[in-house]
C-alpha positions in Angstrom: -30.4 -140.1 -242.4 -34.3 -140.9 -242.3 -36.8 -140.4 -240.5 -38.0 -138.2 -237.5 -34.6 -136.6 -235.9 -34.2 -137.5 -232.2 -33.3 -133.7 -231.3 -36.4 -132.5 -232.6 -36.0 -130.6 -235.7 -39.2 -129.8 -237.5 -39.9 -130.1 -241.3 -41.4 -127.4 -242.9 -44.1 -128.0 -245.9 -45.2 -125.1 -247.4 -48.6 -125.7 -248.9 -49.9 -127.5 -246.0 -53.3 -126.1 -247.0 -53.1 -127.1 -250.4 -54.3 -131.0 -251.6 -50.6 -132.8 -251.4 -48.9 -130.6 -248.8 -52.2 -131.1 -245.7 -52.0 -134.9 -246.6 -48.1 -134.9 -246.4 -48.1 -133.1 -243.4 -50.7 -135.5 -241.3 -48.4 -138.3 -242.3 -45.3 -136.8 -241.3 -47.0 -136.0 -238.2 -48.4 -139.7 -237.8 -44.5 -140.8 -237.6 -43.7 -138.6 -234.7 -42.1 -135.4 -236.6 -42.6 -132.0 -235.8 -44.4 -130.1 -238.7 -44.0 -126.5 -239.6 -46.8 -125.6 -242.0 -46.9 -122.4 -244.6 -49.4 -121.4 -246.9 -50.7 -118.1 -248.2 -54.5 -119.6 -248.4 -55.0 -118.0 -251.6 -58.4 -117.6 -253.6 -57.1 -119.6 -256.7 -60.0 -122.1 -255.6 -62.6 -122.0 -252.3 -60.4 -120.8 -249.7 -63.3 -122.5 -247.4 -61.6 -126.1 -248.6 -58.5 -124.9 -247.8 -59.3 -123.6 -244.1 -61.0 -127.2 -243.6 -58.2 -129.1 -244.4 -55.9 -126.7 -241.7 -58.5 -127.7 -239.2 -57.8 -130.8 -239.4 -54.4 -129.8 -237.4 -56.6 -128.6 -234.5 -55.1 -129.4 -231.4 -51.9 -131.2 -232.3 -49.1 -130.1 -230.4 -46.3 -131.0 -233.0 -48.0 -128.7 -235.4 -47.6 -125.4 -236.0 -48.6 -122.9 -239.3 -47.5 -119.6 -240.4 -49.6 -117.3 -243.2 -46.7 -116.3 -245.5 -46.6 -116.0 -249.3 -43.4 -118.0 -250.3 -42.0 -115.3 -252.3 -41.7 -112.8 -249.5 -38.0 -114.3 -249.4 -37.1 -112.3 -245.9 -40.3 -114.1 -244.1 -39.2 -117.3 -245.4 -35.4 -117.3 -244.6 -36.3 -116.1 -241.1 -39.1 -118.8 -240.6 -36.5 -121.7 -241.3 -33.8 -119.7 -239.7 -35.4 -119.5 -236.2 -36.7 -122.7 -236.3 -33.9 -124.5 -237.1 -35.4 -126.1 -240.3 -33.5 -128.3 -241.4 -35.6 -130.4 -244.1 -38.0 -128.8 -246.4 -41.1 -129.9 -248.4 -42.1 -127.2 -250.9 -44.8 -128.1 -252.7 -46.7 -124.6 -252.3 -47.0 -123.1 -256.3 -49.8 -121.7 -258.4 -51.4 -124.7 -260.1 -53.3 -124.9 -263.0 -52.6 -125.0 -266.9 -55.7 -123.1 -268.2 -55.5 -120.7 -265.5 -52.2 -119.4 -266.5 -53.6 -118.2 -269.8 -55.0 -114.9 -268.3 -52.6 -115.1 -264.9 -49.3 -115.1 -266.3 -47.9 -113.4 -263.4 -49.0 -115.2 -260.6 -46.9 -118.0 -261.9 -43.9 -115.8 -261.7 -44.8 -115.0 -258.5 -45.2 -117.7 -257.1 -43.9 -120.3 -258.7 -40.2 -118.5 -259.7 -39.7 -116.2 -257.0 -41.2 -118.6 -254.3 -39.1 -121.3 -255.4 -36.0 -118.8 -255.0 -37.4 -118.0 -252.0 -36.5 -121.3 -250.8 -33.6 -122.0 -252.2 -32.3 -119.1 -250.6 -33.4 -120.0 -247.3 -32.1 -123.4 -247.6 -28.5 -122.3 -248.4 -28.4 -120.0 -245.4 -29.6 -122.8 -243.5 -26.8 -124.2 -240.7 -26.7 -128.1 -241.2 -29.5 -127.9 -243.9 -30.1 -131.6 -245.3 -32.6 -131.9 -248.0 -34.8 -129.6 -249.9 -37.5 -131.9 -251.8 -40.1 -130.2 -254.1 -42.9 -130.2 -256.6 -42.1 -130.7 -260.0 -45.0 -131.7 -262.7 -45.3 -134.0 -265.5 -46.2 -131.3 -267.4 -42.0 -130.6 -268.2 -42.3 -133.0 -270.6 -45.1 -131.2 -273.2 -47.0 -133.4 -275.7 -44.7 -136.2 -276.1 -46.4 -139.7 -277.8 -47.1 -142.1 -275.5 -45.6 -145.1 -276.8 -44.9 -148.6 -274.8 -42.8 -147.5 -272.1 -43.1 -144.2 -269.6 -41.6 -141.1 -269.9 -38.2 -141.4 -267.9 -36.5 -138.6 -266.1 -33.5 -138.6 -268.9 -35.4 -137.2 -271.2 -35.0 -133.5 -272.6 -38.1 -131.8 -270.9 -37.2 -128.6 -273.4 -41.1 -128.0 -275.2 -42.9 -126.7 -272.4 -46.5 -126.7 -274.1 -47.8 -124.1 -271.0 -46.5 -121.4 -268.8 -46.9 -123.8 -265.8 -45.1 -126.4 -267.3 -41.8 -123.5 -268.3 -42.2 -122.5 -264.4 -41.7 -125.9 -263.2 -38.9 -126.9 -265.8 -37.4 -123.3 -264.9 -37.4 -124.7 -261.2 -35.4 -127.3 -262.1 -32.9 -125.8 -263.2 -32.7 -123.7 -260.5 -32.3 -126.0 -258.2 -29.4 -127.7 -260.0 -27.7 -124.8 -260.1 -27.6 -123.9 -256.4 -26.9 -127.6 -255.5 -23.7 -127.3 -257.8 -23.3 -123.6 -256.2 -24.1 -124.3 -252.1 -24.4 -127.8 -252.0 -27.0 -128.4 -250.5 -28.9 -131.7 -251.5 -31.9 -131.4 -253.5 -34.8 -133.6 -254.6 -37.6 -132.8 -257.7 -40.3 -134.6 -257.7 -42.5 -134.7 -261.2 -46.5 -135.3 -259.7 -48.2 -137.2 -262.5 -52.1 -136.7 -261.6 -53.1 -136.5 -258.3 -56.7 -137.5 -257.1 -58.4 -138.2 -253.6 -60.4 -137.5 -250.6 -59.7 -133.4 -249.9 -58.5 -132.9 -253.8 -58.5 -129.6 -255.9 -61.8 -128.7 -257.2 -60.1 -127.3 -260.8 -59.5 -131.5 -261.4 -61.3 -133.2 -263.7 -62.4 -135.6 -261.5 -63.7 -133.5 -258.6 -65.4 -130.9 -261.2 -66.8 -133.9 -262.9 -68.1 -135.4 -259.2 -69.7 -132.5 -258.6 -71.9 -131.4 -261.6 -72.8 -135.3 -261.9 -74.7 -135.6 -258.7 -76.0 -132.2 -259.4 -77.4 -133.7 -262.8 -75.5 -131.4 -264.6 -73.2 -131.8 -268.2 -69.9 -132.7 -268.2 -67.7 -130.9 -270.7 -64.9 -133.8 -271.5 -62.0 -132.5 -273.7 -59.8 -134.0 -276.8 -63.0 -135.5 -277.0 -61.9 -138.1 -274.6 -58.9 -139.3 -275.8 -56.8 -138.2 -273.3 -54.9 -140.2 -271.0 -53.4 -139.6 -267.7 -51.6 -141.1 -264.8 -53.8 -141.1 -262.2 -52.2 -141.6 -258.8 -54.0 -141.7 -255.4 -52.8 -139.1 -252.5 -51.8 -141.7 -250.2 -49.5 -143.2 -252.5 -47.5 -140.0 -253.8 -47.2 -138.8 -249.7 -45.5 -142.3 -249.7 -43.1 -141.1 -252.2 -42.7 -138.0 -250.9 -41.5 -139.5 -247.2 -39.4 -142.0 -249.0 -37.8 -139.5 -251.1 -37.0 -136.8 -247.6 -35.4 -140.0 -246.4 -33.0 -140.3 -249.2 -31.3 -137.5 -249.9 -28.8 -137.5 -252.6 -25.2 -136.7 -252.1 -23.7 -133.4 -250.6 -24.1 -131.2 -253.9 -26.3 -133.7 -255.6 -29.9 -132.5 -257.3 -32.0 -135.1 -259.0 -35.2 -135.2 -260.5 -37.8 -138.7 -259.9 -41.0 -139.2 -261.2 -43.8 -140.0 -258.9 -46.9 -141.4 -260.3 -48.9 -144.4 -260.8 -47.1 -145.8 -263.7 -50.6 -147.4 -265.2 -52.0 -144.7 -267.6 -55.8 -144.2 -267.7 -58.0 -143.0 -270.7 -60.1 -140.1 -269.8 -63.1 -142.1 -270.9 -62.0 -145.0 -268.7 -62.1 -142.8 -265.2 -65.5 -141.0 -266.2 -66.9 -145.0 -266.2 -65.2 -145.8 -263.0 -66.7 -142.4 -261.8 -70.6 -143.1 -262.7 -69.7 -146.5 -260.9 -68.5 -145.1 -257.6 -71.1 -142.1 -257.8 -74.1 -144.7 -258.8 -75.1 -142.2 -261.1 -74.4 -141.8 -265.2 -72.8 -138.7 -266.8 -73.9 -136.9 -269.2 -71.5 -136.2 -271.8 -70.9 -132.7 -274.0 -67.4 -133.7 -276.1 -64.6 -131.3 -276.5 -61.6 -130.8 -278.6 -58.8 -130.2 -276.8 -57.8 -126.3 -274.8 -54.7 -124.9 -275.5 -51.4 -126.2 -272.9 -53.3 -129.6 -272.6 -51.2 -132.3 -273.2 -52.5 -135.9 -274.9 -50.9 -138.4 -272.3 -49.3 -138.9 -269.4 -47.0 -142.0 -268.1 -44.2 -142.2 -265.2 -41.7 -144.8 -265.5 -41.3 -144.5 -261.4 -38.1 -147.2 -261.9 -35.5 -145.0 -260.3 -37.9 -143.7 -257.3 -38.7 -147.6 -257.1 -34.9 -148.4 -256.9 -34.2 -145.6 -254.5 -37.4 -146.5 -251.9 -39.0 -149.5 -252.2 -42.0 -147.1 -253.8 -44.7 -149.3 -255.2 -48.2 -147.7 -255.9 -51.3 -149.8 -253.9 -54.4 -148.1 -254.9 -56.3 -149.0 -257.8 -57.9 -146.2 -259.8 -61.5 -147.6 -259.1 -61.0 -148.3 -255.7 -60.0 -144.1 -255.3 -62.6 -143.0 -256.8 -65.0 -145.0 -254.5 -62.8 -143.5 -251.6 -62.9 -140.0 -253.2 -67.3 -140.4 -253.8 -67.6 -141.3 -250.2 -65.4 -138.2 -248.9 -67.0 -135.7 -251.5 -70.5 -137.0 -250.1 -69.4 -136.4 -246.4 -68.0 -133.0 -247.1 -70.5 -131.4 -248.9 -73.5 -133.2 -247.2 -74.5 -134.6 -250.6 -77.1 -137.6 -250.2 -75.5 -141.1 -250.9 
């Protein structure tokens, strides 16, 4: 089965305030499904960002949302129960490696209950389909980067943070219940996210606003990091084309969804200054604890499975991020 269901049956995406879920959401929406969106709105960053991005579901009539924390498993099982949910795209979770060092239990919360949360709901779920949720590249700690990606065979068992030991933790949840229930299930491992409506704990965004403000930028590992920087319009791709192929009654897989062309730290402050028109000034760092060196997806198998072929060069986001950072927050060009 893909795409939107002729009887009407809504998707839910829970964290349809949050960066990846409100982008998901308007494209699912674009295609003619009907969109059920959760999100507790939590203070983890400016819940002001968070109620902009909702408004931007003002007045569209195949778009409904619901306030609910996703580990209140009762709320949740009813909400897909009397709406006859039949898909789901979780990507609600508490984000953040740094910010797990003094909030260890809002990852528990959130992250491990909220995720059973689902899974529960899903089982119970007459005719469910397809459960697809957030993963992180973070499952596979500080591995070398050599020539090739990191490929979805690999171990994943040296977490380096608590966020990364929820999300492998989720994993394995979820392959148990598919063995379990049955029900088909699809992981997706987000390698760095950036764009227009992004998180404000990313680099990027943090760095976007303290350079137009004139301000230091604190760069850590002292800039030897690299990461996989993908734009949002090209991981909500992913995310469509992986709802629209669901594995196998039973099955549970995990893909990697990224840009598959690492980026050194150094190199996306310089395409930064370019799109900002302004120059950085730098303060070097080593690196903070649950930081990993590199990142890299070998996207092969999500390639092979949907066609899924990133567009947007890093430079050219960046320019698209400046100009929507500008607009937002009324900063002069």
């Amino acid at each position: 089965m893909s795409g939107p269901r002729a009887n009407g049956d809504p998707v839910l995406v829970t964290g349809a305030a949050g960066f990846i879920g409100h982008a998901t959401a308007h494209a699912l929406l674009a295609r003619g499904e009907r969109v059920i969106g959760l999100d507790i709105v939590n203070d983890y960053y400016d819940p002001a960002l968070k109620e902009a991005r909702l408004a931007t579901f003002a007045g569209i009539a195949d778009f409904s949302f619901h306030k609910r924390d996703i580990a209140d498993a009762a709320a949740i099982a009813a909400l897909v129960r009397d709406n006859g949910v039949r898909r789901i795209v979780h990507l609600a979770a508490q984000a953040g490696v740094r910010y797990s060092l003094e909030n260890p239990f809002a990852y528990e919360r959130s992250n491990l209950a909220g995720h059973l949360s689902l899974l529960e709901a899903s089982r119970h779920a007459p005719g469910f389909e397809h459960l697809v949720y957030a993963s992180s590249s973070s499952v596979y700690g500080d591995k070398p980067m050599g020539g090739a990606g990191f490929t979805e065979d690999e171990p994943a068992t040296d977490p380096v943070s608590l966020y990364a030991a929820t999300k492998r933790a989720c994993e394995l949840m979820s392959q148990s219940y598919a063995k379990l229930y049955g029900f088909p299930q699809t992981g997706l491992r987000f390698f760095t996210v950036y764009g227009p409506w992004g998180r404000p704990d990313m680099a990027y965004f943090g760095f976007t606003r303290k350079i137009l403000n004139d301000e230091p930028i604190e760069v850590y590992g002292e800039g030897r990091m690299a990461r996989d920087f993908t734009y949002i319009d090209d991981i909500v791709d992913g995310i469509i084309g992986a709802l629209d192929h669901p594995p196998a009654t039973g099955g549970h897989r995990v893909l990697n969804i990224g840009d598959s062309r690492p980026v050194g730290l150094m190199e996306m402050i310089e395409a930064l200054e370019a799109a900002l028109g302004r120059t950085a000034r730098k303060i070097m760092r080593p690196m903070q604890p649950g930081d990993v060196t590199a990142t890299y997806a070998d996207v092969s198998k999500l390639h092979a499975l949907t066609g899924y072929h990133p567009q947007v060069m890093l430079e050219d986001g960046l320019k698209r991020f400046a100009a929507w950072y500008r607009a937002f927050y009324a900063q002069p060009g």
